[in-house]
MARROVEX-490789 format. One record per atom (N, C-alpha, C, O): residue number from 1; x, y, z; residue in three letters. Coordinates in pm, whole numbers, m for minus. Each point is the difference from the previous one (the first is absolute). Layout:
seq: NUM&px: X&py: Y&pz: Z&type: ALA
...
END
This chain:
seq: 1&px: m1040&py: 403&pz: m1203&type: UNK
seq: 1&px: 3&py: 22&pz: 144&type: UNK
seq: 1&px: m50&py: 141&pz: 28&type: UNK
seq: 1&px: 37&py: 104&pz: m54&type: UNK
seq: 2&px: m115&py: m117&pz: 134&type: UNK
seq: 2&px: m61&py: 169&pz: 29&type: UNK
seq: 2&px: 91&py: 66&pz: 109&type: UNK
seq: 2&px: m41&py: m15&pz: 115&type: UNK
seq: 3&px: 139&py: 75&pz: m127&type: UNK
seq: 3&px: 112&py: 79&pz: 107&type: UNK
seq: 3&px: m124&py: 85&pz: 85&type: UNK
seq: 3&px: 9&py: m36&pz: 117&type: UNK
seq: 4&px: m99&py: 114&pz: m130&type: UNK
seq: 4&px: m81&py: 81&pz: 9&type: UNK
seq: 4&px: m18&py: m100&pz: 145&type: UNK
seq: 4&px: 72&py: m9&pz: 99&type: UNK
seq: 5&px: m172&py: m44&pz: m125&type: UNK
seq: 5&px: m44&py: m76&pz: 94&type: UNK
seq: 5&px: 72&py: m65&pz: 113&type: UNK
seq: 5&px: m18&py: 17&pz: 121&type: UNK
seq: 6&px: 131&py: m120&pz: m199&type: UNK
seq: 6&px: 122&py: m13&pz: 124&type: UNK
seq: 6&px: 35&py: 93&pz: 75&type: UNK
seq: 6&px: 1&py: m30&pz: 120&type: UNK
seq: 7&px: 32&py: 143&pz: m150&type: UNK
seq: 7&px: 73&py: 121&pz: 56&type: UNK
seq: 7&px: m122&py: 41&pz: 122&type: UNK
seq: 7&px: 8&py: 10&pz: 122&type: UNK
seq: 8&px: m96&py: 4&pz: m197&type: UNK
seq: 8&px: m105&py: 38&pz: 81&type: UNK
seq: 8&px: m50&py: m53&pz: 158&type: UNK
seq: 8&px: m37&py: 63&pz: 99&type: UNK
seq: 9&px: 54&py: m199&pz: m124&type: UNK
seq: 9&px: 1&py: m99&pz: 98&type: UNK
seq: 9&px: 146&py: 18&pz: 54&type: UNK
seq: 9&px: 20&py: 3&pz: 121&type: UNK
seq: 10&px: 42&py: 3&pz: m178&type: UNK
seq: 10&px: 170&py: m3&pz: 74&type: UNK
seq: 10&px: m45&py: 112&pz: 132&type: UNK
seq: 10&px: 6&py: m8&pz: 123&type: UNK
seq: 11&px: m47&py: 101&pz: m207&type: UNK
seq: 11&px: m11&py: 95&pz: 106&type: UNK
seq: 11&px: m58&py: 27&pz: 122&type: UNK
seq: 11&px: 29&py: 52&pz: 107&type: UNK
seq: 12&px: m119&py: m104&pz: m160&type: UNK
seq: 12&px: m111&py: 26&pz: 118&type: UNK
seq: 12&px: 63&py: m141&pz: 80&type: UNK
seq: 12&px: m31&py: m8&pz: 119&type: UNK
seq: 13&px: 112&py: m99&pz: m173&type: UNK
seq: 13&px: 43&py: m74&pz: 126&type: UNK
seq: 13&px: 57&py: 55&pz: 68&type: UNK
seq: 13&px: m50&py: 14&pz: 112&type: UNK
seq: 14&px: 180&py: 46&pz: m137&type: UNK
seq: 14&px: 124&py: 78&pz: 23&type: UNK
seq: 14&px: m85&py: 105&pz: 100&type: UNK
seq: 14&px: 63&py: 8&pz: 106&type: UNK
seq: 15&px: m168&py: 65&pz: m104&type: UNK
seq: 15&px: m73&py: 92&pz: 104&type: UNK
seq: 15&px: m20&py: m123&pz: 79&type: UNK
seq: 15&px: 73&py: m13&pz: 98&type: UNK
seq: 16&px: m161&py: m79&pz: m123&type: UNK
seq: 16&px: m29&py: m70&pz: 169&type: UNK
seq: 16&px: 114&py: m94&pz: 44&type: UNK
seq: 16&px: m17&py: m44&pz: 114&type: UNK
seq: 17&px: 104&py: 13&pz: m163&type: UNK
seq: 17&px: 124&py: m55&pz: 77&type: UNK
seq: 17&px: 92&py: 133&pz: 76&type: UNK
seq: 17&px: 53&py: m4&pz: 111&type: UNK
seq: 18&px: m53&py: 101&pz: m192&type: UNK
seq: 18&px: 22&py: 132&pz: 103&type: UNK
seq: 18&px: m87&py: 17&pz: 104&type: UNK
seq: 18&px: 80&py: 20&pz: 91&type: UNK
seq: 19&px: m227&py: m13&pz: m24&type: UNK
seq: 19&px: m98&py: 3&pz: 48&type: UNK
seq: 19&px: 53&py: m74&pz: 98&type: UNK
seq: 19&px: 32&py: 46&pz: 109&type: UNK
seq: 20&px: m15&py: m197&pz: m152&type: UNK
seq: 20&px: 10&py: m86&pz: 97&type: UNK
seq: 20&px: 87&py: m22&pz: 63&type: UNK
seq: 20&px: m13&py: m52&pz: 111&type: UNK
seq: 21&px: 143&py: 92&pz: m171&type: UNK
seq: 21&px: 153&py: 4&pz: 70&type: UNK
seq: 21&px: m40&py: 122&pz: 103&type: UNK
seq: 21&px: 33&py: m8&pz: 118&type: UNK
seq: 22&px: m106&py: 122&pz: m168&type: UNK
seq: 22&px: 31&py: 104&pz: 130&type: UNK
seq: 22&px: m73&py: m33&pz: 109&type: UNK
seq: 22&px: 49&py: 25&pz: 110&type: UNK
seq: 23&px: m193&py: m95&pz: m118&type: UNK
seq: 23&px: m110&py: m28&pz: 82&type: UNK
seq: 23&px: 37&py: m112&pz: 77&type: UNK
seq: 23&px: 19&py: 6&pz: 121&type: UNK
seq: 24&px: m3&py: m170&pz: m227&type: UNK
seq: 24&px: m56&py: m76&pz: 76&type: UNK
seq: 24&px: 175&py: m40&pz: 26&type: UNK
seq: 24&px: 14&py: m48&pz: 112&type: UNK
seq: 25&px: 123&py: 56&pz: m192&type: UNK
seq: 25&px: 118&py: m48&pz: 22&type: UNK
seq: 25&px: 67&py: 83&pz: 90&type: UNK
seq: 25&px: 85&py: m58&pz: 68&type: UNK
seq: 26&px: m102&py: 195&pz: m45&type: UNK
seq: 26&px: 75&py: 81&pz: 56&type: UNK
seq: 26&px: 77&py: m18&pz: 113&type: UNK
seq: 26&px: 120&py: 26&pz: 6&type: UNK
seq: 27&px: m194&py: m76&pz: 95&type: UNK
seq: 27&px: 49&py: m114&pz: 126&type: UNK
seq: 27&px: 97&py: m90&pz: m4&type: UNK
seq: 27&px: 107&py: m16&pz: 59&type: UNK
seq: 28&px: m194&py: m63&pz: m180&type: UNK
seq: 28&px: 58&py: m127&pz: m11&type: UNK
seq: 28&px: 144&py: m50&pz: m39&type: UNK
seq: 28&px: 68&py: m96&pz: 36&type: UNK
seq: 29&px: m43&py: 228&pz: m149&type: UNK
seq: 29&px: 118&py: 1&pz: m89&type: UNK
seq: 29&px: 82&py: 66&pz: 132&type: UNK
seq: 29&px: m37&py: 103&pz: 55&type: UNK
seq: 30&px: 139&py: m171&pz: m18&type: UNK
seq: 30&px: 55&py: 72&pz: 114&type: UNK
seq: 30&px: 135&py: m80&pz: m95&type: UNK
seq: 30&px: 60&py: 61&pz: m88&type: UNK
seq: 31&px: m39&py: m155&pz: 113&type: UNK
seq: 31&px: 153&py: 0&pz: m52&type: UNK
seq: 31&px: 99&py: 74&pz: m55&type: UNK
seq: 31&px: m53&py: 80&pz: m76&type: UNK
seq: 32&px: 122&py: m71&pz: 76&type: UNK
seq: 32&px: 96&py: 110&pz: m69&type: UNK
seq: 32&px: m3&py: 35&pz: m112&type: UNK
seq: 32&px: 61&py: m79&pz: m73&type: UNK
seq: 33&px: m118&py: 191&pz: 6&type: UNK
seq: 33&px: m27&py: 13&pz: m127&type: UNK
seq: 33&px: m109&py: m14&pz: m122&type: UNK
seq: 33&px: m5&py: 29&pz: m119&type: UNK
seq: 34&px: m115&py: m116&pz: 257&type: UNK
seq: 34&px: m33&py: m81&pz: m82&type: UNK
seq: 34&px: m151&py: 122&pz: m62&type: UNK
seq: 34&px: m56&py: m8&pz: m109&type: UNK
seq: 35&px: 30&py: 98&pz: 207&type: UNK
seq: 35&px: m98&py: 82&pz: m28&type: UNK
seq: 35&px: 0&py: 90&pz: m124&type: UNK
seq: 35&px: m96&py: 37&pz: m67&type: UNK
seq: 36&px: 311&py: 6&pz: 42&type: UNK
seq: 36&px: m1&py: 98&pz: m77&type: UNK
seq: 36&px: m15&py: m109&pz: m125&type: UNK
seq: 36&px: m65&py: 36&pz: m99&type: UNK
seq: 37&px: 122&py: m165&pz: 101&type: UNK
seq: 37&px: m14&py: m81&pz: m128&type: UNK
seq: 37&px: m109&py: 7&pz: m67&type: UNK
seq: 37&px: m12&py: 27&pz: m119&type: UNK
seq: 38&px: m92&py: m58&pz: 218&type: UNK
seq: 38&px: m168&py: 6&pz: m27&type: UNK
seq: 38&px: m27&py: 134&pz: m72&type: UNK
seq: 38&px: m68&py: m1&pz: m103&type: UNK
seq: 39&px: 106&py: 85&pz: 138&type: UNK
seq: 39&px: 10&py: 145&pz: m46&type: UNK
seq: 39&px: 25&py: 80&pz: m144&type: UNK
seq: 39&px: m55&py: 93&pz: m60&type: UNK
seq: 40&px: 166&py: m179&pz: 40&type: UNK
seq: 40&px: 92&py: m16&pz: m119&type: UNK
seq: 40&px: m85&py: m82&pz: m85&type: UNK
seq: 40&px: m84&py: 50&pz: m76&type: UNK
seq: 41&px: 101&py: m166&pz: 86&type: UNK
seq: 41&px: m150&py: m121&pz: m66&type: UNK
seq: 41&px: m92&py: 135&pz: m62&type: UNK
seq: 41&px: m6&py: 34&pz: m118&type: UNK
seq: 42&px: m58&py: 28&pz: 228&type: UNK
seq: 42&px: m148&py: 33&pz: m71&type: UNK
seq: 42&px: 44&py: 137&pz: m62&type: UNK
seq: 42&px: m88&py: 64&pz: m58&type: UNK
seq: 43&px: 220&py: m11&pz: 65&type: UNK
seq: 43&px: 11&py: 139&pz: m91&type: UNK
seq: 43&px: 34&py: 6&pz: m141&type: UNK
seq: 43&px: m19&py: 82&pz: m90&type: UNK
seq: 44&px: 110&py: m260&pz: 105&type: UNK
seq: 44&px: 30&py: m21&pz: m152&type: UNK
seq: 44&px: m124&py: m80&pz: m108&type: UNK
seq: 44&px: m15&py: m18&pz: m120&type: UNK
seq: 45&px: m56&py: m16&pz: 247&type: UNK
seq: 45&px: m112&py: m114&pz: m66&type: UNK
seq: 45&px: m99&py: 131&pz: m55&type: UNK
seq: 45&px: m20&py: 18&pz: m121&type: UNK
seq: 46&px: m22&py: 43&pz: 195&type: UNK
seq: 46&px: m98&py: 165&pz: m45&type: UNK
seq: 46&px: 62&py: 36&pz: m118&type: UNK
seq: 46&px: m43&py: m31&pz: m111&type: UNK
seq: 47&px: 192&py: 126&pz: 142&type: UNK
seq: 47&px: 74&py: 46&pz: m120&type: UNK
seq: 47&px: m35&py: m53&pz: m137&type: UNK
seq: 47&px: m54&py: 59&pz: m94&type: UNK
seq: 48&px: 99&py: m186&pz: 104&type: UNK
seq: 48&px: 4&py: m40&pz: m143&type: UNK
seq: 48&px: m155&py: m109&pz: m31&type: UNK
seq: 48&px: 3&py: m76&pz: m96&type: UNK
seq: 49&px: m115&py: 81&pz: 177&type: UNK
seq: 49&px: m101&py: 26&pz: m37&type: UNK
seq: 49&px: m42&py: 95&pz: m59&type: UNK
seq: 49&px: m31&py: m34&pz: m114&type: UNK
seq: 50&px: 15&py: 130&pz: 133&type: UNK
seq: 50&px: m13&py: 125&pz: m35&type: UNK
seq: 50&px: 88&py: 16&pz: m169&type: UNK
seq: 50&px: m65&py: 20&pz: m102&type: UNK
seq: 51&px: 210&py: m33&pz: 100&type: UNK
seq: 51&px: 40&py: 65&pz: m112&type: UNK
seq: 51&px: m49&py: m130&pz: m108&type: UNK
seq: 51&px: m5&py: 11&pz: m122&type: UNK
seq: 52&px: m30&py: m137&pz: 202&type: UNK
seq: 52&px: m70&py: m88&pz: m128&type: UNK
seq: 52&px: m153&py: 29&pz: m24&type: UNK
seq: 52&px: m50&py: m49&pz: m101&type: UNK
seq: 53&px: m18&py: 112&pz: 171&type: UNK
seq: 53&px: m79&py: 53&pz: m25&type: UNK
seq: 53&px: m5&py: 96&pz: m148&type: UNK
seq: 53&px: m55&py: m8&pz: m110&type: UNK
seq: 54&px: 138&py: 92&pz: 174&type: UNK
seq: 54&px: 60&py: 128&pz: m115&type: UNK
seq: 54&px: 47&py: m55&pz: m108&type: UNK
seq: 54&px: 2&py: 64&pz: m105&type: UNK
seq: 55&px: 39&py: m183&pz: 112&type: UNK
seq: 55&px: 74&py: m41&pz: m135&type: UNK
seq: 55&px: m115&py: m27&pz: m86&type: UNK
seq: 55&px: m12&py: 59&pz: m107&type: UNK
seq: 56&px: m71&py: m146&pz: 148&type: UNK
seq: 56&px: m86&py: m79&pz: m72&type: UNK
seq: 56&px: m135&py: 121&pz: m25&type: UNK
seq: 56&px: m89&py: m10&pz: m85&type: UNK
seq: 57&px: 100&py: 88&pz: 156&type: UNK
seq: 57&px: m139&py: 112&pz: m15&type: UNK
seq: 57&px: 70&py: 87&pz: m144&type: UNK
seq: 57&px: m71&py: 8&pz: m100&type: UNK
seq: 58&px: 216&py: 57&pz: 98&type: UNK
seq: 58&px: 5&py: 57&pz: m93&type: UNK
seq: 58&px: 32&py: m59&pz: m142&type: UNK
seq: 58&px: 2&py: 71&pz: m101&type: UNK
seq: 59&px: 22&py: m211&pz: 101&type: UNK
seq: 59&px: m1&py: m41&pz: m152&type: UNK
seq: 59&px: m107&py: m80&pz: m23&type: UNK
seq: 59&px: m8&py: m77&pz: m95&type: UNK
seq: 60&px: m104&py: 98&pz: 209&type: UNK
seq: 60&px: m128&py: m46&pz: m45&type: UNK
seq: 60&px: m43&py: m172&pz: 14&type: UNK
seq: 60&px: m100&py: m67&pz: m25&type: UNK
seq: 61&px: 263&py: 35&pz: 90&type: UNK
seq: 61&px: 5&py: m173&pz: 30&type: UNK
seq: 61&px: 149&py: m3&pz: m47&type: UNK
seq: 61&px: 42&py: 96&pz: m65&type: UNK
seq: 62&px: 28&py: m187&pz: 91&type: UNK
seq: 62&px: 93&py: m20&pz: m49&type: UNK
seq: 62&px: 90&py: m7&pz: m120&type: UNK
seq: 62&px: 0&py: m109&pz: m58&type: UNK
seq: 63&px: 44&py: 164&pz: 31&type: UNK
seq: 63&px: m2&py: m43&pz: m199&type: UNK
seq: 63&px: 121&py: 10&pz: 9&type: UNK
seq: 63&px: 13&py: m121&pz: 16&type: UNK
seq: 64&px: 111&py: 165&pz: m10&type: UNK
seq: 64&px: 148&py: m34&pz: m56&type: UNK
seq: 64&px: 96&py: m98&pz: 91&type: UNK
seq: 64&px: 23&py: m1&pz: 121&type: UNK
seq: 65&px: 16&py: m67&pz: m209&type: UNK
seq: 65&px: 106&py: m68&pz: 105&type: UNK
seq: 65&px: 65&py: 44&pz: 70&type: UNK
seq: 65&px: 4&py: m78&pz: 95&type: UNK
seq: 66&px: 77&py: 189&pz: m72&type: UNK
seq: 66&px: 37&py: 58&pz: 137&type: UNK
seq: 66&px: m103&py: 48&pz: 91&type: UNK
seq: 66&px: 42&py: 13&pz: 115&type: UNK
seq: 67&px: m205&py: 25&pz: m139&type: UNK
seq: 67&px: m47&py: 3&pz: 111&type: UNK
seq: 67&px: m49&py: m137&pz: 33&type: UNK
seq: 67&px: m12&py: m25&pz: 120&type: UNK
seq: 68&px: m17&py: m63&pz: m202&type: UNK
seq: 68&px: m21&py: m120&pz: 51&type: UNK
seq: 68&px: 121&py: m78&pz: 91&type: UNK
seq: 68&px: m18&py: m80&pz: 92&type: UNK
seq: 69&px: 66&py: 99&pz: m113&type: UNK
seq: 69&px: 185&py: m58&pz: 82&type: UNK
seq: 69&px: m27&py: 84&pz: 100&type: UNK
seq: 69&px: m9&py: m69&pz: 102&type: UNK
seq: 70&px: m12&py: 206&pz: m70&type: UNK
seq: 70&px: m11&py: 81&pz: 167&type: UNK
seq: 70&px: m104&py: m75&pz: 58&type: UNK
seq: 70&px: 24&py: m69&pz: 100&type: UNK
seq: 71&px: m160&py: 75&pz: m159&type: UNK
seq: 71&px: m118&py: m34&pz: 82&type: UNK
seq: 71&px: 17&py: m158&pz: 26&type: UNK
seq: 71&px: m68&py: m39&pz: 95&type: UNK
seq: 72&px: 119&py: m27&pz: m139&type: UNK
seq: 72&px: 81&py: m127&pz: 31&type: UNK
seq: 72&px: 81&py: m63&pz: 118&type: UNK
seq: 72&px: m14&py: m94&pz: 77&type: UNK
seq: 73&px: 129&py: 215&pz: m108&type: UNK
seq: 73&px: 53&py: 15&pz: 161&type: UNK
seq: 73&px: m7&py: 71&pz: 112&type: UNK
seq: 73&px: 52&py: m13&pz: 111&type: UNK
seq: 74&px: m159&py: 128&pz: m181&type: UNK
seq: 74&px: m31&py: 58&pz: 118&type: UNK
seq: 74&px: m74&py: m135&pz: 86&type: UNK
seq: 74&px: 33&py: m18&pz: 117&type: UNK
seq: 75&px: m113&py: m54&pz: m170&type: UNK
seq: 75&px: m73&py: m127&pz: 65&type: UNK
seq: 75&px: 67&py: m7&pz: 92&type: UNK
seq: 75&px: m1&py: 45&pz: 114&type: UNK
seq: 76&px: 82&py: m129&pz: m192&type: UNK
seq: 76&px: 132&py: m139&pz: 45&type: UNK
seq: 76&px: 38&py: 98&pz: 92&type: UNK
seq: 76&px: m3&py: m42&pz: 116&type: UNK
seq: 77&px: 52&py: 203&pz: m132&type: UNK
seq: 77&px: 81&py: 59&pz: 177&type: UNK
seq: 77&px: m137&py: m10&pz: 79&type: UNK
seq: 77&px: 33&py: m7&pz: 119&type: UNK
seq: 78&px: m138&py: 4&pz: m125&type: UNK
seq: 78&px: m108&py: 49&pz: 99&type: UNK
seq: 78&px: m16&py: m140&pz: 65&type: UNK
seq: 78&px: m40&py: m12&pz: 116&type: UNK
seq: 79&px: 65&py: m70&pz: m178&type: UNK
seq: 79&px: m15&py: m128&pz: 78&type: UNK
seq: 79&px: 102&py: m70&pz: 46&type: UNK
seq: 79&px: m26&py: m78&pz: 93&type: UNK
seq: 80&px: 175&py: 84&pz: m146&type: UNK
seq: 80&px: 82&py: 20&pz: 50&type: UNK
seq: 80&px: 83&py: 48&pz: 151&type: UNK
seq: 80&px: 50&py: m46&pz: 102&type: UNK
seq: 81&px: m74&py: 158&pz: m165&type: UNK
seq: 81&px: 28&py: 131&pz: 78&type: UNK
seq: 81&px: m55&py: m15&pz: 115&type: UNK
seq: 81&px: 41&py: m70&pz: 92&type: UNK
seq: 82&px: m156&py: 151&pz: m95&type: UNK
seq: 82&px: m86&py: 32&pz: 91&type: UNK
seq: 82&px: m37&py: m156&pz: 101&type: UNK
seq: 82&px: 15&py: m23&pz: 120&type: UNK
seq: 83&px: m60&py: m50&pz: m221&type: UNK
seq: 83&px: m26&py: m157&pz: 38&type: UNK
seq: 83&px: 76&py: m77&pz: 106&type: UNK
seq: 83&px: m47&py: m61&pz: 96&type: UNK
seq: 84&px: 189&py: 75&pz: m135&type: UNK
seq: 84&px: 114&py: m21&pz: 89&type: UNK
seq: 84&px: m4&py: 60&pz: 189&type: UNK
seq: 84&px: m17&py: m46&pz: 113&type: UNK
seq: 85&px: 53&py: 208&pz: m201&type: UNK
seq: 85&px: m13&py: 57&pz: 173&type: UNK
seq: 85&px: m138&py: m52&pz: 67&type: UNK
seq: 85&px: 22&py: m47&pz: 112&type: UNK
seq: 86&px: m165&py: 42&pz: m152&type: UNK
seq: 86&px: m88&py: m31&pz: 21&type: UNK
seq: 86&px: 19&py: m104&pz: 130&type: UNK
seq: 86&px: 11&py: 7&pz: 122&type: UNK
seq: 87&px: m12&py: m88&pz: m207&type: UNK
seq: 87&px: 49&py: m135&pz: 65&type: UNK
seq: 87&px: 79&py: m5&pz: 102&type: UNK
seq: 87&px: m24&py: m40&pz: 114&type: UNK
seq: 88&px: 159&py: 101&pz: m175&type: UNK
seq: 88&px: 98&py: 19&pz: 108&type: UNK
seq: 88&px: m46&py: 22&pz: 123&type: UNK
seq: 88&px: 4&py: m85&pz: 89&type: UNK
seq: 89&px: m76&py: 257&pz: m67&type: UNK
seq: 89&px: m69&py: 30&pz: 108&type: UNK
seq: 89&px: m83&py: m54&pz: 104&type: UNK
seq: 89&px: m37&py: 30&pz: 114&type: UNK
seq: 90&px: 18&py: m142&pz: m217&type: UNK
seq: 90&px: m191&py: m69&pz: 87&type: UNK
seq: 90&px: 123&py: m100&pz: 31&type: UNK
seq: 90&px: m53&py: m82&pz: m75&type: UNK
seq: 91&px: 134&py: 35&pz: 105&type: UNK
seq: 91&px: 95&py: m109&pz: 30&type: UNK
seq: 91&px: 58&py: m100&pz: m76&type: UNK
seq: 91&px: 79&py: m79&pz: 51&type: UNK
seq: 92&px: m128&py: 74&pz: m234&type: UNK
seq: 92&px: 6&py: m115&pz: m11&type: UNK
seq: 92&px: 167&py: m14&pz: m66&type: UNK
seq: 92&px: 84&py: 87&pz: 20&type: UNK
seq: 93&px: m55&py: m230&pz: m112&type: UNK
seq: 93&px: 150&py: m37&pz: m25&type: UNK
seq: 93&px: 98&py: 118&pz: m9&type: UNK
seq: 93&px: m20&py: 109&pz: m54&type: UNK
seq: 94&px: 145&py: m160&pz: 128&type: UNK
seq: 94&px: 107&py: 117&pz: m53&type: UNK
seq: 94&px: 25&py: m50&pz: m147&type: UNK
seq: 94&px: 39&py: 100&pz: m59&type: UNK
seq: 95&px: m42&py: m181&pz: m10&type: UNK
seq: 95&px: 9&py: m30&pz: m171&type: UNK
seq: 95&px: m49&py: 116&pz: m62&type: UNK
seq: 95&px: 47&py: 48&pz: m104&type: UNK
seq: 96&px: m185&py: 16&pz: 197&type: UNK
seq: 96&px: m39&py: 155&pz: m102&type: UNK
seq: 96&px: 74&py: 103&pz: m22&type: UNK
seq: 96&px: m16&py: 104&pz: m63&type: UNK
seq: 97&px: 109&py: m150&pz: 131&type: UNK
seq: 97&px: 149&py: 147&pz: 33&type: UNK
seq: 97&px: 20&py: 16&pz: m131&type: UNK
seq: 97&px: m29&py: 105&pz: m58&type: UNK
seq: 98&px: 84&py: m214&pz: m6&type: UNK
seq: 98&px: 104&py: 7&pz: m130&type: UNK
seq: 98&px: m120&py: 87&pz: m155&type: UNK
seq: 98&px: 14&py: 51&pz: m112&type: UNK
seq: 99&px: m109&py: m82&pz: 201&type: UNK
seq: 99&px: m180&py: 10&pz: m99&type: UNK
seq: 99&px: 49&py: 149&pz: m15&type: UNK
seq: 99&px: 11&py: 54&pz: m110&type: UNK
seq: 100&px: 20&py: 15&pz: 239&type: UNK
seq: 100&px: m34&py: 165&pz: m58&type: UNK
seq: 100&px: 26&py: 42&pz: m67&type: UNK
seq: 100&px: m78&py: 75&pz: m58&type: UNK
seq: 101&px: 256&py: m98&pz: 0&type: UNK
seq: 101&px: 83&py: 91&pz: m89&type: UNK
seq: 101&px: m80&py: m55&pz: m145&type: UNK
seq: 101&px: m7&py: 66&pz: m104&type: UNK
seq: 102&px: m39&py: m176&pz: 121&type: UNK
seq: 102&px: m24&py: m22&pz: m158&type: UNK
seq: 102&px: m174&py: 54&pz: m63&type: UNK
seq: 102&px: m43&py: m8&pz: m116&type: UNK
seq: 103&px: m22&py: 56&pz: 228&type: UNK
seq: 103&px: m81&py: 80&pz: m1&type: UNK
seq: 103&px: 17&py: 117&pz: m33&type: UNK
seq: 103&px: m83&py: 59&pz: m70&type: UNK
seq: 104&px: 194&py: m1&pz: 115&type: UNK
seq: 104&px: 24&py: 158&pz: 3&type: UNK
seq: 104&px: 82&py: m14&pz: m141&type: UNK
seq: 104&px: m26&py: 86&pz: m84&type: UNK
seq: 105&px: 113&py: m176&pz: 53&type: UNK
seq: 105&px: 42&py: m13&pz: m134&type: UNK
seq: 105&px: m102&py: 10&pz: m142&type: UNK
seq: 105&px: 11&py: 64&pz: m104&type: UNK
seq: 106&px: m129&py: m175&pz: 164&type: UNK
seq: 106&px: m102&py: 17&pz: m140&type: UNK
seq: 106&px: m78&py: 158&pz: 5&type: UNK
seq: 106&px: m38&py: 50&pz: m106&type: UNK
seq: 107&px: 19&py: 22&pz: 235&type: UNK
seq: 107&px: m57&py: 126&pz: m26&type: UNK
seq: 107&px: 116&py: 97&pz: m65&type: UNK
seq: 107&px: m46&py: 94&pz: m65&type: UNK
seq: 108&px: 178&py: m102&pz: 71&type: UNK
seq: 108&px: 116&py: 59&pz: m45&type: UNK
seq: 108&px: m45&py: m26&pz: m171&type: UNK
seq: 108&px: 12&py: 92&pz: m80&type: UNK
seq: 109&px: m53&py: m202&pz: 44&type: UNK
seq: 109&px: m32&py: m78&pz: m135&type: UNK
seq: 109&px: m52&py: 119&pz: m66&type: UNK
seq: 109&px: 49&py: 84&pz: m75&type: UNK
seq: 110&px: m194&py: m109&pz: 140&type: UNK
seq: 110&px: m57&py: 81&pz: m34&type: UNK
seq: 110&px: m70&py: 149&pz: m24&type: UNK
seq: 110&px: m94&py: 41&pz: m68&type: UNK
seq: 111&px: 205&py: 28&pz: 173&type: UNK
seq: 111&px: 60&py: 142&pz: m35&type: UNK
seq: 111&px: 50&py: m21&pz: m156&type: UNK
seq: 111&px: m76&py: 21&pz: m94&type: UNK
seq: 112&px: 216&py: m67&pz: 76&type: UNK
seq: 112&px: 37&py: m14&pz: m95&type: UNK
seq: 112&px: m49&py: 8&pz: m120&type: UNK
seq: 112&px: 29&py: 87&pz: m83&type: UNK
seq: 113&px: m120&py: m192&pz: 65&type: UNK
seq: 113&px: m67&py: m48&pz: m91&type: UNK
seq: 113&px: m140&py: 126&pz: m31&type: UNK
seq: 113&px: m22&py: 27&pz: m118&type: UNK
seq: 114&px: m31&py: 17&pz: 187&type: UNK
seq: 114&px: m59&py: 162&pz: m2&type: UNK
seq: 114&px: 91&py: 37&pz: m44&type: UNK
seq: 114&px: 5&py: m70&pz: m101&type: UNK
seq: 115&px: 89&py: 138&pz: 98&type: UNK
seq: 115&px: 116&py: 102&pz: m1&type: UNK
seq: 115&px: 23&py: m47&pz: m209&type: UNK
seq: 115&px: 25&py: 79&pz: m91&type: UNK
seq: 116&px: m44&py: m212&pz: 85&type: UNK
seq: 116&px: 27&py: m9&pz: m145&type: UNK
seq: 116&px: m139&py: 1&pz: m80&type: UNK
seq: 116&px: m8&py: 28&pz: m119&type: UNK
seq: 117&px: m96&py: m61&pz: 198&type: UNK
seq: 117&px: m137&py: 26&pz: m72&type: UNK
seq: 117&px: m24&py: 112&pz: m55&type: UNK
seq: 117&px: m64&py: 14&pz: m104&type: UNK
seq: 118&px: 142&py: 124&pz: 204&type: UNK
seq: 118&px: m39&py: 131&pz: 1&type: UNK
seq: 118&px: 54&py: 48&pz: m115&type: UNK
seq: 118&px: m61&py: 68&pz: m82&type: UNK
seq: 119&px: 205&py: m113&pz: 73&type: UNK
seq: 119&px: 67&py: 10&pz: m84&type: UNK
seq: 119&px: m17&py: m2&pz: m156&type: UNK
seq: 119&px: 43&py: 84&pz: m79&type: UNK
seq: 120&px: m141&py: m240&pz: 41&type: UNK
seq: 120&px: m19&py: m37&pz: m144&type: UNK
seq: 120&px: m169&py: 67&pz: m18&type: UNK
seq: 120&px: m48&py: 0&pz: m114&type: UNK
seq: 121&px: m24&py: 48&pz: 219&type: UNK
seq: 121&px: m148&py: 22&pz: m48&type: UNK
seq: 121&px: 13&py: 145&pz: 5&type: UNK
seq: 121&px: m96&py: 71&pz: m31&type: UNK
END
């Protein structure tokens, strides 16, 4: 799996869904909350674009099982996570509610799981 590349793309999504929440949703998102959700979405979706970026740039691609387990869930929170409020915002199921924590759980993962990569390399 090329992290490099995912990340890369993560990112530059994560910029135009920011773009577009301030431009074309800004209005729109009026419900209660629903702007800062959007907000949140694209700071954690960037964030941990970015540090999977970093992951996969400094060991040259993935190579140990604890960074493979972060860049994993960093995924799973970015789509999760971010995916959830996403949704949430633009109106769709309240079923995505229960979606967030387990988003923000797999990016918790994969702190962790960094934290033990750092550890054994």
């Amino acid at each position: 799996m090329n992290f490099l590349k995912i990340a890369a793309i993560s990112a530059a999504i994560a910029i135009a869904l920011g773009a577009f929440g301030s431009h074309a949703l800004n209005d729109r998102l009026v419900a209660e909350g629903m702007l800062e959700a959007w907000k949140t979405a694209v700071l954690y979706h960037l964030v941990h674009s970015v540090a999977l970026f970093s992951l996969a740039f400094r060991s040259g691609g993935i190579q140990s099982r604890q960074s493979t387990i972060a860049a994993w869930t960093w995924l799973a929170g970015i789509l999760l996570f971010s995916g959830s409020l996403y949704g949430l915002a633009l109106g769709g199921p309240s079923i995505l509610g229960p979606v967030t924590p387990l988003g923000g759980l797999s990016l918790i993962v994969g702190w962790v799981a960094l934290a033990f990569s750092s550890a054994s390399e």
